[in-house]
N, CA, C and O atoms as CSV, one atom per row, in Angstrom:
chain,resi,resn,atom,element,x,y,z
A,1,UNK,N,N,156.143,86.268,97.025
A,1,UNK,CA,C,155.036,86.117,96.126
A,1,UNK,C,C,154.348,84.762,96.338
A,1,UNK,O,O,153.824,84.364,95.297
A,2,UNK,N,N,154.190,83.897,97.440
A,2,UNK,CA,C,152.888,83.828,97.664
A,2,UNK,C,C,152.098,83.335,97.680
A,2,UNK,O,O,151.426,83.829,98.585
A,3,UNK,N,N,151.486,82.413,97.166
A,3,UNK,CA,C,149.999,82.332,96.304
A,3,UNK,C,C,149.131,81.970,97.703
A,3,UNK,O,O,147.955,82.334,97.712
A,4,UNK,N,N,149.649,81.284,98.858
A,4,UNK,CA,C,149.054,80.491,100.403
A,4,UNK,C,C,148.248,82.019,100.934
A,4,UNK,O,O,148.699,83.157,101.065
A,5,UNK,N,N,146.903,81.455,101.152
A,5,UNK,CA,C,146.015,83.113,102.087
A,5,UNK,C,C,146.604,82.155,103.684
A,5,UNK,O,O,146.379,80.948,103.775
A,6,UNK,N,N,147.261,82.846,104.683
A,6,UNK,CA,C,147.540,82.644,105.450
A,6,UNK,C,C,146.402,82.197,106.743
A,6,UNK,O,O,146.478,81.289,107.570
A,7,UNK,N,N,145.568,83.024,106.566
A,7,UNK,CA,C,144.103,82.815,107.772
A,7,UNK,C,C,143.528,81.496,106.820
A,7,UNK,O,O,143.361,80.441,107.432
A,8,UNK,N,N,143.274,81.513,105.613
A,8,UNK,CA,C,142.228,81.006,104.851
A,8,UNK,C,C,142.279,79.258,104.974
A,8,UNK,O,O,141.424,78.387,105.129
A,9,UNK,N,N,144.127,79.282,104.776
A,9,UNK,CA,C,144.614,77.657,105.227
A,9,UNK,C,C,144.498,77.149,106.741
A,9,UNK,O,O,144.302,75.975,107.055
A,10,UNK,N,N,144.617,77.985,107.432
A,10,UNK,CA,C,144.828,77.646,108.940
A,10,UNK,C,C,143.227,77.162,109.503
A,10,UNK,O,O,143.098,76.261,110.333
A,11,UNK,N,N,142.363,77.713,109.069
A,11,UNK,CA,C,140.854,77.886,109.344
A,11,UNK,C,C,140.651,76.267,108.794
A,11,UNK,O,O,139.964,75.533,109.504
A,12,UNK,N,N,141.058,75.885,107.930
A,12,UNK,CA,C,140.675,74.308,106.945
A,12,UNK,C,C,141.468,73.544,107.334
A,12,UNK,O,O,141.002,72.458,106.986
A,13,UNK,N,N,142.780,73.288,108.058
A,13,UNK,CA,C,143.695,72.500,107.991
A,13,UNK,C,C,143.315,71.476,108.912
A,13,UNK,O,O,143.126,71.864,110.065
A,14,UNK,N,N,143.193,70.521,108.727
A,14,UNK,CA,C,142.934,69.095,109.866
A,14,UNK,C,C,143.854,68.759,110.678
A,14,UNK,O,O,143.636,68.048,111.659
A,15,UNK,N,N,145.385,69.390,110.266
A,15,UNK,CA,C,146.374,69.018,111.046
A,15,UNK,C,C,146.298,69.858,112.646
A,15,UNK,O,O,147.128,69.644,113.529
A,16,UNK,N,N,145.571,70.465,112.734
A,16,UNK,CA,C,145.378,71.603,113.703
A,16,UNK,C,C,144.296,71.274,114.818
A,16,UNK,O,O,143.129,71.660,114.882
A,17,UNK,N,N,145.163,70.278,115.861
A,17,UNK,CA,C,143.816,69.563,116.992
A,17,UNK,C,C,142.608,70.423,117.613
A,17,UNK,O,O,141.666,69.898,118.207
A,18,UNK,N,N,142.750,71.853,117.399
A,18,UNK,CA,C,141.407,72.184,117.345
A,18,UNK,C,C,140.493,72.252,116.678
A,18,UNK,O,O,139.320,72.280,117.051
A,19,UNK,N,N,140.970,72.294,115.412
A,19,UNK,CA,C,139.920,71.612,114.202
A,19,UNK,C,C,139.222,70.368,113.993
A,19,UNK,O,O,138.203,70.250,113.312
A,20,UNK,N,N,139.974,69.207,114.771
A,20,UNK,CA,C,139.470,67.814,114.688
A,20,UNK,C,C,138.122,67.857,115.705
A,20,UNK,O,O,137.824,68.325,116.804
A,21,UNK,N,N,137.572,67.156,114.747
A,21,UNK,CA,C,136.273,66.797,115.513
A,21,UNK,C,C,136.243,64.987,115.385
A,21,UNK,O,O,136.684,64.317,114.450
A,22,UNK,N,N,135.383,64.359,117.012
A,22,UNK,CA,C,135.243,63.159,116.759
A,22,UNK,C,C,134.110,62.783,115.854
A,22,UNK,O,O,133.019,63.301,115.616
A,23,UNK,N,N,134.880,61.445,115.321
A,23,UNK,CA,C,133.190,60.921,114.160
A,23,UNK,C,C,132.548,60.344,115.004
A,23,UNK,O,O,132.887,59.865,116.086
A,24,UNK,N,N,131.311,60.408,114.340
A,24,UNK,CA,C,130.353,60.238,114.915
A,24,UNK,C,C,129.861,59.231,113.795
A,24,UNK,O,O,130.324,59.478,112.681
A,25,UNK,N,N,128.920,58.029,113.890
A,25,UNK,CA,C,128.360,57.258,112.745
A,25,UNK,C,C,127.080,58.029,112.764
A,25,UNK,O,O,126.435,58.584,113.654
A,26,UNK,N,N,126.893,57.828,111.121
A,26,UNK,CA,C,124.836,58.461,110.891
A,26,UNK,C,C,124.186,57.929,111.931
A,26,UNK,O,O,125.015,57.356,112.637
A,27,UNK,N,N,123.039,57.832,112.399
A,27,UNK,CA,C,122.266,57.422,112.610
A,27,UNK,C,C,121.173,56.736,111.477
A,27,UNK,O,O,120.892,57.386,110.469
A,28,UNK,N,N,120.861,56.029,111.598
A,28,UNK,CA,C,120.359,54.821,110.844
A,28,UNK,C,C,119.265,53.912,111.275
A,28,UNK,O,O,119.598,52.969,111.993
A,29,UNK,N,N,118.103,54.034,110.976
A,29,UNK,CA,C,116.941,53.145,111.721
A,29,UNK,C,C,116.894,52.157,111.760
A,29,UNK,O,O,117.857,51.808,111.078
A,30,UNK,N,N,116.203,50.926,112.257
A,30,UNK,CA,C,116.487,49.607,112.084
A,30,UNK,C,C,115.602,49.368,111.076
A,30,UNK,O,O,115.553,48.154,110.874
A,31,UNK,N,N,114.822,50.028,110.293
A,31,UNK,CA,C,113.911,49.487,109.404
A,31,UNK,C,C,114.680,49.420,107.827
A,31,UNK,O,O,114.553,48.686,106.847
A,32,UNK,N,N,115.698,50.829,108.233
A,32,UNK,CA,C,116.572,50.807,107.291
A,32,UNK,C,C,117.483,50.073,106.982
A,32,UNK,O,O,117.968,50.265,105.867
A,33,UNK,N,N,118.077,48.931,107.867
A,33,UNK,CA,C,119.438,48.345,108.101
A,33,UNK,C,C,119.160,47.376,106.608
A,33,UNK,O,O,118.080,47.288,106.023
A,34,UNK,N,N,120.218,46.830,106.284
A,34,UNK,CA,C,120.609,45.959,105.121
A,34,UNK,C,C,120.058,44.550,105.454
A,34,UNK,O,O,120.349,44.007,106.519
A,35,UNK,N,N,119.113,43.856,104.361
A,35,UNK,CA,C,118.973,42.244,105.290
A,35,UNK,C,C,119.840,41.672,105.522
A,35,UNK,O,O,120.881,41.860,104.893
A,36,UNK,N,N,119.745,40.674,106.597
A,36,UNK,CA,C,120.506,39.413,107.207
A,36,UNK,C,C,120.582,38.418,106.370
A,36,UNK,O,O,119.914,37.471,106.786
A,37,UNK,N,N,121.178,38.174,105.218
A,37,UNK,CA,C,120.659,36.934,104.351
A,37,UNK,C,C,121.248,35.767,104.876
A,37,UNK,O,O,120.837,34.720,104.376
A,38,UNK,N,N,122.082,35.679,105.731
A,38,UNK,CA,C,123.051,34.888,106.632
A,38,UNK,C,C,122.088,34.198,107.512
A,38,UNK,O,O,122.103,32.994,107.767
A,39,UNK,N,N,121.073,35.259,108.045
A,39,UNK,CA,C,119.713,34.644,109.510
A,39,UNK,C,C,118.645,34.073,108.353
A,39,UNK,O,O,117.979,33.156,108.833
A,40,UNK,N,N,118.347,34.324,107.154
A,40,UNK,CA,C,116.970,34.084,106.717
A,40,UNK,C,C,117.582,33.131,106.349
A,40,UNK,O,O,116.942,32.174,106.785
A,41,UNK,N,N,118.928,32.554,105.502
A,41,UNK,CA,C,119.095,31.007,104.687
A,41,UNK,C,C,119.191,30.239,106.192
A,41,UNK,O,O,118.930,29.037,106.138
A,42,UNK,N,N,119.444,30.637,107.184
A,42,UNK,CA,C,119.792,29.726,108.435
A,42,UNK,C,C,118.352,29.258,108.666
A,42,UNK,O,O,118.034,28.075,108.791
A,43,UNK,N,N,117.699,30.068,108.702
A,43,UNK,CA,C,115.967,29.531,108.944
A,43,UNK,C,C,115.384,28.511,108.127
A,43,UNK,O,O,115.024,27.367,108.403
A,44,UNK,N,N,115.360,29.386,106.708
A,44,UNK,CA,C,115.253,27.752,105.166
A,44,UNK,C,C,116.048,26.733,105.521
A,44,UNK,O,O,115.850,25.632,105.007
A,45,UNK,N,N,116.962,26.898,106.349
A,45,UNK,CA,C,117.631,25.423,106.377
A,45,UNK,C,C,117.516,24.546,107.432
A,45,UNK,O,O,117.774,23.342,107.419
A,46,UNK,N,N,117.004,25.400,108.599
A,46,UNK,CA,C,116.479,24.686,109.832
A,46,UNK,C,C,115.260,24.036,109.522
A,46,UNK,O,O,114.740,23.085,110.106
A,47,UNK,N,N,114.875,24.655,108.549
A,47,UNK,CA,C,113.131,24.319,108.843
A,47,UNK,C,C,113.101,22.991,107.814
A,47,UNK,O,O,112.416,21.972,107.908
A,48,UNK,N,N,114.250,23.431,106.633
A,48,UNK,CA,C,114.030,22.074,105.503
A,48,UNK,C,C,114.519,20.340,106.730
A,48,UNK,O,O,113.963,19.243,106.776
A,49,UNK,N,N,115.823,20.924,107.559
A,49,UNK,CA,C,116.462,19.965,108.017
A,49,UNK,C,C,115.410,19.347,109.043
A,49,UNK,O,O,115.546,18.203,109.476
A,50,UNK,N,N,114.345,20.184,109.406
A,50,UNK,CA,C,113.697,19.238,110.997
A,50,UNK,C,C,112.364,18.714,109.671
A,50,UNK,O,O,111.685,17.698,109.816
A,51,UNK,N,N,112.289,19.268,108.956
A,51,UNK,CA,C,110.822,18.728,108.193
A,51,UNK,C,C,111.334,17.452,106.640
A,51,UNK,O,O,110.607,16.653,106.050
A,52,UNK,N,N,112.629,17.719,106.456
A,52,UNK,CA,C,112.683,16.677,105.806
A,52,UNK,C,C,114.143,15.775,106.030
A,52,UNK,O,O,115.009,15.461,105.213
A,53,UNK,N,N,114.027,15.526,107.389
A,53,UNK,CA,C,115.420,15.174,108.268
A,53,UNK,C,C,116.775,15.477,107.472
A,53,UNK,O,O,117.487,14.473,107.492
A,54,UNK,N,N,117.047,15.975,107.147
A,54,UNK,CA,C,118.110,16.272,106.445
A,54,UNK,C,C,119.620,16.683,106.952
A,54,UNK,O,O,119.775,17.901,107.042
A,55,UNK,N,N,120.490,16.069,107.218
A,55,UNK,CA,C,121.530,16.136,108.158
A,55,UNK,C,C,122.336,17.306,107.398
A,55,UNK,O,O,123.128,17.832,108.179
A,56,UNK,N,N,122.359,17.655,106.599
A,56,UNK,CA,C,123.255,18.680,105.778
A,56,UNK,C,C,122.637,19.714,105.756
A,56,UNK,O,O,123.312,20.737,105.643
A,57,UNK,N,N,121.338,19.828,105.841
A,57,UNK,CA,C,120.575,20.891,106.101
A,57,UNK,C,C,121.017,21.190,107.519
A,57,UNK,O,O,121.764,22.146,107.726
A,58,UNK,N,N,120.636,20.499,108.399
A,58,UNK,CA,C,120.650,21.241,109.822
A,58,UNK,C,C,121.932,21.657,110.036
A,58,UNK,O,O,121.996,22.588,110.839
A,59,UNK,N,N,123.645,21.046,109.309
A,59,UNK,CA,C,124.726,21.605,110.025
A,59,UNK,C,C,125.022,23.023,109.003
A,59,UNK,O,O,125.715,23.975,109.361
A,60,UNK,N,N,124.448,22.927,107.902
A,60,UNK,CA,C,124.115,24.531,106.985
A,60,UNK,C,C,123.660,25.400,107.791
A,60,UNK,O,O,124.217,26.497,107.787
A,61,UNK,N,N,122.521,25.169,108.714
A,61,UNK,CA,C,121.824,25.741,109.516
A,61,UNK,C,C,122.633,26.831,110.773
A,61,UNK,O,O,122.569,28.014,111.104
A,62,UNK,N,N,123.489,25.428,111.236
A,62,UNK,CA,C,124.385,26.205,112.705
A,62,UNK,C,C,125.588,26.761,111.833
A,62,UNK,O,O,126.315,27.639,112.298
A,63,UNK,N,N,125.768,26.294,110.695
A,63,UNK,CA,C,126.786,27.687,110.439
A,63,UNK,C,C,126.677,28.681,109.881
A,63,UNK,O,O,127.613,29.478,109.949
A,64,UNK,N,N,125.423,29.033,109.071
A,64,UNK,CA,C,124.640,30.269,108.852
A,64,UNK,C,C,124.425,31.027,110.150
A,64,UNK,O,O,124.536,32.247,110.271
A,65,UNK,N,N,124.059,30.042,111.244
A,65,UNK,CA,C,123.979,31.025,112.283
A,65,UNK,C,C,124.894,31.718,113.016
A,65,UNK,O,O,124.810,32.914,113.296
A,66,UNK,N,N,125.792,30.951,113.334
A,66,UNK,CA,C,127.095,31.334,113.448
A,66,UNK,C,C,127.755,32.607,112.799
A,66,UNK,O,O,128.417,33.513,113.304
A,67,UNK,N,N,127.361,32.373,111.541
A,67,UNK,CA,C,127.661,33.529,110.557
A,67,UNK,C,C,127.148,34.682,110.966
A,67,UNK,O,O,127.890,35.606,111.301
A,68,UNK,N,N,125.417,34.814,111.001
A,68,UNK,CA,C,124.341,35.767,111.593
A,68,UNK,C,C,124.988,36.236,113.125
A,68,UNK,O,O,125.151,37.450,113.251
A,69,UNK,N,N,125.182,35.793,113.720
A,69,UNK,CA,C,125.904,35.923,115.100
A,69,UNK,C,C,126.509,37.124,115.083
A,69,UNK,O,O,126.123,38.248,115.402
A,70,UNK,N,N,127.562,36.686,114.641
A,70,UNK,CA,C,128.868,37.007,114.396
A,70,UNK,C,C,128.767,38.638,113.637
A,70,UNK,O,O,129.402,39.645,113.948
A,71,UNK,N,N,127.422,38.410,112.224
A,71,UNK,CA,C,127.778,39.975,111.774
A,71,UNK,C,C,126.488,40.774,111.888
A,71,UNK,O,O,125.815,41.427,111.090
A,72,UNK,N,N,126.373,40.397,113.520
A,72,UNK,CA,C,124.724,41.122,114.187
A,72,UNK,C,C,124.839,42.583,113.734
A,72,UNK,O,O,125.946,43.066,113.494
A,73,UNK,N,N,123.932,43.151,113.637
A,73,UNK,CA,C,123.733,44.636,113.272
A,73,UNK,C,C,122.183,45.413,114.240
A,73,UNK,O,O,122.093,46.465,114.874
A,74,UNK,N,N,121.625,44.810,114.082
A,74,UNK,CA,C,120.149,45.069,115.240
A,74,UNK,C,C,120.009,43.941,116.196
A,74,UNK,O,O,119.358,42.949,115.868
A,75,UNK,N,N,120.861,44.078,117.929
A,75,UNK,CA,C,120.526,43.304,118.369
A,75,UNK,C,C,118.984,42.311,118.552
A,75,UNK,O,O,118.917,41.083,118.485
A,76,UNK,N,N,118.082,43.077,118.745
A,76,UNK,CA,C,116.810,42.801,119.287
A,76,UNK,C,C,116.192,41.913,118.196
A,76,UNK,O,O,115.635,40.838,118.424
A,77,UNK,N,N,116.357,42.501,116.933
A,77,UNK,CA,C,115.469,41.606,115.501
A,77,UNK,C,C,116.237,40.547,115.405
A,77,UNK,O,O,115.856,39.381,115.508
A,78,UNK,N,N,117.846,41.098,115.111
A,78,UNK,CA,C,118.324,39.702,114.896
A,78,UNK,C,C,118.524,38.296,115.811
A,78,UNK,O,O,118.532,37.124,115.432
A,79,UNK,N,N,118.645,38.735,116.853
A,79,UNK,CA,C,118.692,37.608,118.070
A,79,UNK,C,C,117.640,37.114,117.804
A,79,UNK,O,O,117.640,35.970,117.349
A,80,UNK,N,N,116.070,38.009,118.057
A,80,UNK,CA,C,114.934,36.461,117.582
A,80,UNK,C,C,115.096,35.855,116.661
A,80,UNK,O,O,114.692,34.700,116.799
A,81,UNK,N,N,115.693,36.162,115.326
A,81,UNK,CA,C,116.084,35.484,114.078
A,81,UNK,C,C,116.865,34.348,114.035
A,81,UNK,O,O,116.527,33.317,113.453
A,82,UNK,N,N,118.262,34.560,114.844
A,82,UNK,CA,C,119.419,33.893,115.354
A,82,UNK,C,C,118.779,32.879,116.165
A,82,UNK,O,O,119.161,31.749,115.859
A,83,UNK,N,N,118.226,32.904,116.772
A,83,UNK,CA,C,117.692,31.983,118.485
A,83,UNK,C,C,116.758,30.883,117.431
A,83,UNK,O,O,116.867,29.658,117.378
A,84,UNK,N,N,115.776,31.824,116.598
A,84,UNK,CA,C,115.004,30.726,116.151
A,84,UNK,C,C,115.635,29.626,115.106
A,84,UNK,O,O,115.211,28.471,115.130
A,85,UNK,N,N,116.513,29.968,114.324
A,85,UNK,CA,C,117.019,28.915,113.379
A,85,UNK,C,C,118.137,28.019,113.782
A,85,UNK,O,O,118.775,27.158,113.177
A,86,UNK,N,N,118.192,28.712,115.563
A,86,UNK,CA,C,119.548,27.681,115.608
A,86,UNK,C,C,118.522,26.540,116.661
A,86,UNK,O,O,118.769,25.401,117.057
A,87,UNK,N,N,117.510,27.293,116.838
A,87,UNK,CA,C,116.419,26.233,117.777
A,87,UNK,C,C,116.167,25.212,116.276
A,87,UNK,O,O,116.341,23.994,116.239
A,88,UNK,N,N,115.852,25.829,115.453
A,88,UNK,CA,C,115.154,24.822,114.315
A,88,UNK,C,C,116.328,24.031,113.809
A,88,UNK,O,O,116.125,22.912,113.338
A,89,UNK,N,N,117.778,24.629,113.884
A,89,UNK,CA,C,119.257,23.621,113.664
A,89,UNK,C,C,119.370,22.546,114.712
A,89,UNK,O,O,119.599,21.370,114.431
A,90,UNK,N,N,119.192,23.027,115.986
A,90,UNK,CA,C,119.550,22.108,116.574
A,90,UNK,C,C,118.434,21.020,117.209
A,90,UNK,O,O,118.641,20.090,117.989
A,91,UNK,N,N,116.824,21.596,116.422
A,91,UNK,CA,C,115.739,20.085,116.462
A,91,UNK,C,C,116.085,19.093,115.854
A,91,UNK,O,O,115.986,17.952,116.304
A,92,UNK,N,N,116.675,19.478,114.420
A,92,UNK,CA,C,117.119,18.989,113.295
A,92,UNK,C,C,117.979,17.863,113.427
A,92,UNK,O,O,117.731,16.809,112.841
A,93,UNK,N,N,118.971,18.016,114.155
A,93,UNK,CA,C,120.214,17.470,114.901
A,93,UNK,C,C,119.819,16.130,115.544
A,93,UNK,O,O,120.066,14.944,115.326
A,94,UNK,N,N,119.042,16.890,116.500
A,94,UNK,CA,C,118.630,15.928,117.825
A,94,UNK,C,C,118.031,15.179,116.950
A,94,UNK,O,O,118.667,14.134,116.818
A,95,UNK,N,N,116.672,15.235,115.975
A,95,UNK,CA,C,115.670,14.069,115.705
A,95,UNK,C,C,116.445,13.340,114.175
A,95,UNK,O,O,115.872,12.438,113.563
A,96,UNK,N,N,117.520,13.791,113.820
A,96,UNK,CA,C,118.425,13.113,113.070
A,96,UNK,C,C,119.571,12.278,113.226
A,96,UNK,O,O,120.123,11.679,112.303
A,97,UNK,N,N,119.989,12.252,114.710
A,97,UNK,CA,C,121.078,11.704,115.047
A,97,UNK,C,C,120.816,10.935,116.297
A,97,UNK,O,O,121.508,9.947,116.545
A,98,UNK,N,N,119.523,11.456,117.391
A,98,UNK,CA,C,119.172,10.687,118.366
A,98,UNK,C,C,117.220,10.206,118.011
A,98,UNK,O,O,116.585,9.884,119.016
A,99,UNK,N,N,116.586,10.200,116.877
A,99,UNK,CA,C,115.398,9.943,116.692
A,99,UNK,C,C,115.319,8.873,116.436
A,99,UNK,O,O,116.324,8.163,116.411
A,100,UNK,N,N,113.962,8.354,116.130
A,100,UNK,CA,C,113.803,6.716,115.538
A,100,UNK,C,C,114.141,6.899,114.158
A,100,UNK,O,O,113.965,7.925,113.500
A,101,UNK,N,N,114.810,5.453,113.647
A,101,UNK,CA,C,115.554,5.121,112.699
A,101,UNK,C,C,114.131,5.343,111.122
A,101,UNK,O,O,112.981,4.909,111.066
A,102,UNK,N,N,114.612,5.847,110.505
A,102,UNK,CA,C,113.553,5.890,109.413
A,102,UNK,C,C,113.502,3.920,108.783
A,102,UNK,O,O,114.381,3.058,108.747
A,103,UNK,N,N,111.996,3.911,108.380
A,103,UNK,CA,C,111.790,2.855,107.941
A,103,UNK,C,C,111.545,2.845,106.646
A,103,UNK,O,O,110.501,3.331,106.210
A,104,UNK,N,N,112.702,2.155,105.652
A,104,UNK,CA,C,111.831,2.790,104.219
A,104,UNK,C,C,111.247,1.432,103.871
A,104,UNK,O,O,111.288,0.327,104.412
A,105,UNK,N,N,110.539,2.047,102.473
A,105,UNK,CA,C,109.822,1.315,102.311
A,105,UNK,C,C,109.733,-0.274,101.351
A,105,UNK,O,O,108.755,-1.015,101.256
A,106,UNK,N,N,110.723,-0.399,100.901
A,106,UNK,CA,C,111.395,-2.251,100.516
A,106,UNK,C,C,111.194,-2.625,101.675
A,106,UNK,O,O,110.386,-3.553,101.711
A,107,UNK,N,N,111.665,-2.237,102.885
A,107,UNK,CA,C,111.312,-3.082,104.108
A,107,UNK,C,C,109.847,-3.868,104.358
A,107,UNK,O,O,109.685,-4.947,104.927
A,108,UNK,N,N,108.947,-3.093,103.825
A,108,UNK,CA,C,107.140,-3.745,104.434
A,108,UNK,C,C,106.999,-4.750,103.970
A,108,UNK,O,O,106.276,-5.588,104.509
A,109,UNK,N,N,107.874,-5.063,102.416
A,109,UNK,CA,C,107.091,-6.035,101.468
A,109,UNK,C,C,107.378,-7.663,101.889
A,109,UNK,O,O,106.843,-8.570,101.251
């Protein structure tokens, strides 16, 4: 007595390697993908660090990017994203650590 339909289980069972199928991921557009908020704060921070020399800004910068790197999802968008804020991290760098010395201003008087 029973209660198992004998065809009905065998037809559904996953344990049964002809039943397995490989996954496959959705397909997913790039317009659709989730933002990078990792590439866009890396940019605000490149751009604050080369425009208002800011040394904490620019090393925020290379490790946001780093970050962006690391959890790429659309090569093509994000690399220009990536490339540009670590160009704007590492202007930042250079004209903060090898630029002319700021002159403030108690000095003129």
């Amino acid at each position: 007595m029973s209660s198992h339909n004998n065809s009905a289980s065998s037809a559904n069972d996953p344990r049964q390697p002809s039943a397995a199928k490989p996954y496959s991921p959705p397909m997913v557009l790039p317009q659709d993908l989730p933002v990078d908020y990792a590439g866009f704060i890396a940019v605000i921070f490149g751009v604050a660090g080369v425009m208002f020399r800011y040394k904490l800004c620019s090393w925020l910068a290379i490790i946001f990017c780093a970050q962006s790197l690391v959890n790429m999802r659309n090569v093509e968008n994000d690399l220009k994203q990536v490339s540009m804020a670590s160009m704007f991290a590492i202007m930042g760098l250079v004209t903060n650590y090898l630029g002319p010395a700021r002159h403030s201003p108690q000095a003129q008087k």
